[in-house]
C-alpha positions in Angstrom: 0.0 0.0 0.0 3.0 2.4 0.4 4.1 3.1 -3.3 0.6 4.0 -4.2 0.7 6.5 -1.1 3.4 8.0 -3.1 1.4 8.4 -6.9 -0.6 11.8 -6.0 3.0 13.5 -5.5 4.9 11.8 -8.3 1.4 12.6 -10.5 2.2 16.5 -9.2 5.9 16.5 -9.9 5.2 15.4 -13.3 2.5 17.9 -14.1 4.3 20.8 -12.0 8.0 20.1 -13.9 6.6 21.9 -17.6 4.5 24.7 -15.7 3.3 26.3 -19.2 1.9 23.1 -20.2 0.0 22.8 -17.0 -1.5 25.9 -17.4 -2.3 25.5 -20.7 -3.7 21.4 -19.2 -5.8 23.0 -16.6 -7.3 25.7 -19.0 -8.3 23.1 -21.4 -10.1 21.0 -19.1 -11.3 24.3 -17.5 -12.6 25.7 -20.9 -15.2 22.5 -21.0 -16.5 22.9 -17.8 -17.2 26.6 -18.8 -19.3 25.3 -21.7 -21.5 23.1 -19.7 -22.1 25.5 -16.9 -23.2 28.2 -19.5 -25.8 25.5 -20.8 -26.4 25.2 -16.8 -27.2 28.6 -16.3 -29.4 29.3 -19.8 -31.3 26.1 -18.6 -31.7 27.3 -14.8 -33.1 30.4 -16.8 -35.6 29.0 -18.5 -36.9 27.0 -15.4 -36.3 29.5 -12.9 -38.1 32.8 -15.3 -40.9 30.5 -16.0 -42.2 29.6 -12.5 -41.0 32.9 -11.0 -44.5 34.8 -11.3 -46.0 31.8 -9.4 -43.1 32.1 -6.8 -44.3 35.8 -6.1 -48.0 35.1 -5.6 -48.9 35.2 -1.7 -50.7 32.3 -1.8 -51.3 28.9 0.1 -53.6 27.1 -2.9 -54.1 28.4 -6.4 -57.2 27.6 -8.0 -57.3 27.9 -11.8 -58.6 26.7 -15.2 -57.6 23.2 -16.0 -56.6 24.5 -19.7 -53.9 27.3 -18.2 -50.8 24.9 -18.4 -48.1 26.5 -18.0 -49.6 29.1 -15.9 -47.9 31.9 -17.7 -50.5 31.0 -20.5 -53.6 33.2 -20.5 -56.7 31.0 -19.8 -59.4 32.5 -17.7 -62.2 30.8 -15.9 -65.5 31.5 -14.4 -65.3 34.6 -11.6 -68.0 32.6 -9.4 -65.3 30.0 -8.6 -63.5 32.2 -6.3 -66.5 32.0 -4.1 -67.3 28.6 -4.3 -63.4 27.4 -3.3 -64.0 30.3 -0.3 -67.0 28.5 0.7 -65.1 25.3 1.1 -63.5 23.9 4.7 -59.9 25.2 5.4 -60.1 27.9 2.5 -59.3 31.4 4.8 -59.2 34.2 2.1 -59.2 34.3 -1.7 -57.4 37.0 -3.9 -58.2 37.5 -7.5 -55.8 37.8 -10.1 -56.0 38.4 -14.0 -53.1 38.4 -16.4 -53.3 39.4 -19.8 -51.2 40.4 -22.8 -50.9 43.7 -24.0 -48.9 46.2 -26.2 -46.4 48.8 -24.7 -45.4 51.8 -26.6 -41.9 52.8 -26.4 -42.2 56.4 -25.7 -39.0 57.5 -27.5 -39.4 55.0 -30.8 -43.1 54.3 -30.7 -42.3 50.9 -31.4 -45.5 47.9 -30.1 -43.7 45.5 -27.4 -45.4 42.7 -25.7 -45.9 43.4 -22.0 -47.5 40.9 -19.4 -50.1 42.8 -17.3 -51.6 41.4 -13.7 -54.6 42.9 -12.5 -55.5 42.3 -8.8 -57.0 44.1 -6.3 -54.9 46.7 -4.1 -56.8 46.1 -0.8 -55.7 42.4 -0.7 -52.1 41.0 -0.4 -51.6 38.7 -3.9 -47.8 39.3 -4.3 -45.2 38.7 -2.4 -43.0 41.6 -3.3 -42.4 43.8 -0.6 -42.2 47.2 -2.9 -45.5 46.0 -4.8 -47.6 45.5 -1.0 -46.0 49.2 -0.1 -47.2 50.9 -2.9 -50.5 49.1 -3.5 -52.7 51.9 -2.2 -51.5 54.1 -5.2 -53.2 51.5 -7.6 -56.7 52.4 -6.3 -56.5 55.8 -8.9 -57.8 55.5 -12.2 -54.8 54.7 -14.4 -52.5 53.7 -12.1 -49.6 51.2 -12.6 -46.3 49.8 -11.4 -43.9 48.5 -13.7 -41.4 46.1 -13.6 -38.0 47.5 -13.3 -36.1 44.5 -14.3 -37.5 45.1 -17.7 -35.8 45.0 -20.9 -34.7 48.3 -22.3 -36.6 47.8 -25.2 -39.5 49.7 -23.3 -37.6 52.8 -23.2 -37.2 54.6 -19.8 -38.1 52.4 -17.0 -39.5 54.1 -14.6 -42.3 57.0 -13.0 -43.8 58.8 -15.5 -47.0 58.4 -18.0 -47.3 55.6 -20.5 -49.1 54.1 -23.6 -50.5 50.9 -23.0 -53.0 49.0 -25.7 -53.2 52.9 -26.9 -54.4 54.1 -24.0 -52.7 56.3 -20.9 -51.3 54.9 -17.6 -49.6 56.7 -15.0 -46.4 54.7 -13.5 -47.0 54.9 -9.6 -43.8 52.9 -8.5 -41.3 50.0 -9.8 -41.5 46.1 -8.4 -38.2 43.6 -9.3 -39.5 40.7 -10.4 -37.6 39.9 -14.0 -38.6 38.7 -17.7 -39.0 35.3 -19.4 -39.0 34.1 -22.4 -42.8 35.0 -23.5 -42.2 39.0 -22.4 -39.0 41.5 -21.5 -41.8 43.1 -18.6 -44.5 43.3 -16.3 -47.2 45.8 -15.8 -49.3 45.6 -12.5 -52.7 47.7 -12.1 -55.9 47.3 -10.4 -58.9 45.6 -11.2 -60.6 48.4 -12.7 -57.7 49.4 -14.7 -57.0 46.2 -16.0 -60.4 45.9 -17.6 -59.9 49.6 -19.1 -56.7 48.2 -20.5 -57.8 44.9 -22.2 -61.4 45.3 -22.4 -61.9 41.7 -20.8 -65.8 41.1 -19.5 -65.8 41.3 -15.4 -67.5 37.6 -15.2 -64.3 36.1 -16.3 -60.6 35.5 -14.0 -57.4 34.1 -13.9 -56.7 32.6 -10.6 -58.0 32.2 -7.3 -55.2 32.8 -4.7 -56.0 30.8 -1.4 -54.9 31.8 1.9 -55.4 28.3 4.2 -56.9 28.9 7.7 -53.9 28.3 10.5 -53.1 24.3 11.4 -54.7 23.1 7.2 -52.7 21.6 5.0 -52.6 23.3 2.0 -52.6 20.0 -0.4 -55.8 18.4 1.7 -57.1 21.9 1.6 -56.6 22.0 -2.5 -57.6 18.4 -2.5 -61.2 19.7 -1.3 -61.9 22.6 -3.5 -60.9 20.2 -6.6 -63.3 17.8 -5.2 -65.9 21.0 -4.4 -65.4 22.5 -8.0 -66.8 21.6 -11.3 -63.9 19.9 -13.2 -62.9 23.1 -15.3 -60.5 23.8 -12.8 -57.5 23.0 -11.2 -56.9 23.4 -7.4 -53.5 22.6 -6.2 -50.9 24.1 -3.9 -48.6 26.6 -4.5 -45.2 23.9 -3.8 -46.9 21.4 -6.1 -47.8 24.0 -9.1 -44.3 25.6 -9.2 -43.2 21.6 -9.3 -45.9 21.0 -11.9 -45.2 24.1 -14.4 -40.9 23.5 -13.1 -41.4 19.7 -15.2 -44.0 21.6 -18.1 -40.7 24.1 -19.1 -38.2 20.8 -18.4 -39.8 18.5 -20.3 -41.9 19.7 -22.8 -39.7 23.0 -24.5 -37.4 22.4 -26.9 -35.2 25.0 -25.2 -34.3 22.9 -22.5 -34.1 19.8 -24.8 -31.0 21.8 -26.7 -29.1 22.7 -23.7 -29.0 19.3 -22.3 -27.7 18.3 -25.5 -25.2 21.3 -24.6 -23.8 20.2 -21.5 -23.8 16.4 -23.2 -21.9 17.9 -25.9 -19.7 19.7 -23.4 -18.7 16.5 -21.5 -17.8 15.0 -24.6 -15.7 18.0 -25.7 -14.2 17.4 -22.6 -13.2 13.7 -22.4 -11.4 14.7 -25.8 -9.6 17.6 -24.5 -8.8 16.1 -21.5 -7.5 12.3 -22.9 -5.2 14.7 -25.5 -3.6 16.0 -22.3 -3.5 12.7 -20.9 -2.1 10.8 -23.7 0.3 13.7 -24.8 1.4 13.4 -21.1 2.0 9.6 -21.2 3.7 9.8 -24.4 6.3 12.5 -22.9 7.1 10.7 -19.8 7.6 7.2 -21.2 11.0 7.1 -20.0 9.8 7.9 -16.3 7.0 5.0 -16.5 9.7 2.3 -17.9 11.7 3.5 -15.2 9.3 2.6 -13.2 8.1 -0.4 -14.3 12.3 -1.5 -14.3 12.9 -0.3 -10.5 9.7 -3.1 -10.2 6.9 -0.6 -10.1 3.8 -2.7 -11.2 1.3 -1.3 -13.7 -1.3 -0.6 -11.2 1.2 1.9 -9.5 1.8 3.5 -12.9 -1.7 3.4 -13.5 -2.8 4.6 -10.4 -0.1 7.7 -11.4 -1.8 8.6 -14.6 -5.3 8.7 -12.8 -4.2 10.9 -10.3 -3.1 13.4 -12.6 -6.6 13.4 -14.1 -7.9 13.9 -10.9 -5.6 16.8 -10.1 -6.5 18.2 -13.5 -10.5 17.7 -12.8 -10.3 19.7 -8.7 -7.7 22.6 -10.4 -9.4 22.9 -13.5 -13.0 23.2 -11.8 -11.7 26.3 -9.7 -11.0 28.9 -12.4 -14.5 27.3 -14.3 -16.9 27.7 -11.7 -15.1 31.4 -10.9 -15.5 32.6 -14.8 -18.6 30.6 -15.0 -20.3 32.3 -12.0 -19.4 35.6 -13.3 -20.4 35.2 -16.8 -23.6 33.5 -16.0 -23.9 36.7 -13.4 -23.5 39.3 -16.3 -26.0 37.7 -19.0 -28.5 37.6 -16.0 -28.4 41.6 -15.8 -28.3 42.4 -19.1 -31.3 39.9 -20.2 -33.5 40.7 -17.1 -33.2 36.6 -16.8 -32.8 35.0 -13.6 -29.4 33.7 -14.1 -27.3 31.9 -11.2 -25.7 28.7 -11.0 -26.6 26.8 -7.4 -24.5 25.1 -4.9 -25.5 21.8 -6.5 -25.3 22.6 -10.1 -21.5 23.7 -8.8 -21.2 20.0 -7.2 -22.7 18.5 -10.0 -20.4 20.2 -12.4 -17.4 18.9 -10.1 -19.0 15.8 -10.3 -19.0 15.8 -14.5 -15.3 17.3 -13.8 -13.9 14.4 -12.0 -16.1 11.9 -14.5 -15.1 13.4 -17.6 -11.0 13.3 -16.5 -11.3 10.0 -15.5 -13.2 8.4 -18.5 -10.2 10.4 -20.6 -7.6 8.7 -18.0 -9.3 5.3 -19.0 -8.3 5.8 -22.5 -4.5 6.9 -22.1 -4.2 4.4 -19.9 -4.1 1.5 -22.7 -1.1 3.0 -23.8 0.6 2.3 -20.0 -0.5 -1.5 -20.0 1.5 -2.1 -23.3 4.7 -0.4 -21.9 7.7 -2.5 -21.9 10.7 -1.4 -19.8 13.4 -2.0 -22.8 11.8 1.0 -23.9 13.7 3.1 -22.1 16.7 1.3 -24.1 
């Protein structure tokens, strides 16, 4: 067991003696785990903007239409089923809410862009947004609206001021963070009444039903009952279990998130080829070392056990200048495109994870060179 104690050193020596070629080793292997932790990060986008509007909404159980999937997709239902999930046990309080598409004008080009707008009522808590629950009382004037200030800059100025929305005028109370997807670049919130004025909707229709839970209920027996209580045009379910539900929709069903697994596939393979070159270059240049080795009566394993320590030692130093660009690149596209962009401490460890695999599948490879080595090669 001693000599193999002694393989992580003689693995170091033997990257550390040509410094310039382990830099250029470790930026090779650290290139390929940028490339999958930028797929990472687009992907987390996609997931993480399309359930963030449902992450917001001060709600226990959310009742709505059994045709709105994903819930960013505008599908009303009847207004007389906020009542009727009210009126069943464990249901506390209900909040409306009504989401719509609209057009914004840019006020400097006069160019149409999409915007999402929510309509709720000011006197009941619906968001979770601190600055949105402060300034809720402005939204009772006529006209009244807070926009999102994490939108894109293709809406001109984002801030106070007056505004053309569907052609008609609104009056920015107040901003809100809450970020775009990849349906709209911003968010418009107003009241009730202005929301109709806006999109001319009829007053019998709504959105959602948000569901505060009396204290001590369960929210999932408590959505279990209204979905029992309700006709079946709707959908009752709690507010963990419809992020989970809408978290799988953009996952599994968008072609978006389809290419940038393919991405990070494509990425670990990119990988196992970069990192068996430096591998079997490496072998290759100390041949003389390993049939030295094998001469002083070294076995294979020992030499082998050499070669997959340097792999390892690639895969932990490589991963530390990766996951630092990474982090700050992922950072950067996240403010410019208004996206929710981050990587998480276990898309890090899973990207150490695909580090360490992807070295040691290369260190597989270049090791069928070792097992042929002959010590009259050093002759």
């Amino acid at each position: 067991m001693q000599p193999y104690r002694r393989a992580p050193l003689f693995a170091y020596r033997l990257l550390a003696h040509d410094r310039t070629r382990a830099l250029a080793s470790i930026g090779g292997v650290a290139f390929a785990l940028l490339l999958m932790m930028m797929q990472v990060g687009f992907r987390n986008s996609l997931l993480d903007s399309g359930v963030q509007l449902i992450d917001r909404l001060d709600a226990d159980v959310i009742v709505i239409s059994k045709e709105k999937y994903p819930f960013l997709r505008v599908k009303s239902m009847p207004r007389e089923r906020i009542y009727q999930a009210l009126a069943v046990e464990g249901a506390e309080s209900v909040a409306p809410l009504w989401t719509a598409l609209a057009r914004w004008t840019n006020p400097y080009t006069r160019t149409l862009h999409p915007i999402r707008v929510l309509g709720f009522d000011p006197r009941r808590r619906t968001f979770d947004i601190e600055s949105v629950n402060r300034m809720s009382a402005e939204l009772e004037k006529p006209g009244a609206a807070l926009l999102d200030r994490l939108s894109r800059d293709s809406y001109g100025s984002v801030g106070t001021g007056p505004a053309v929305v569907n052609r008609k005028q609104v009056e920015v109370v107040g901003t809100f963070p809450l970020g775009t997807d990849f349906e709209v670049e911003g968010t418009l919130m107003v009241s009730e009444t202005t929301f109709f004025e806006l999109v001319g909707w009829g007053r019998s229709l709504v959105e959602a039903a948000l569901i505060q839970t009396a204290a001590g209920q369960d929210p999932r027996e408590v959505a279990a009952a209204i979905q029992a209580a309700l006709p079946a045009d709707i959908v009752a379910l709690s507010k963990s279990d419809l992020l989970a539900r809408d978290r799988t929709y953009w996952e599994t069903s968008t072609p978006v998130s389809l290419i940038l697994l393919v991405g990070v596939t494509l990425g670990f393979l990119a990988g196992v080829v970069i990192s068996y070159q430096i591998l079997y270059t490496e072998v290759l240049d100390h041949m003389a070392e390993f049939a030295t080795l094998k001469a002083m009566g070294y076995g294979d394993r020992f030499i082998q056990a050499v070669v997959v320590a340097e792999a390892l030692f690639l895969s932990v130093v490589g991963f530390i200048p990766a996951i630092v660009a990474g982090t700050g690149i992922v950072a950067i596209l996240g403010a410019i495109s208004g996206l929710p962009a981050a990587l998480s401490w276990a898309d890090t460890l899973n990207i150490l994870i695909l580090s360490v695999s992807m070295c040691s599948l290369a260190s597989f490879f270049a090791l069928r060179r070792v097992r042929v080595l002959d010590p009259a090669e050093l002759f």
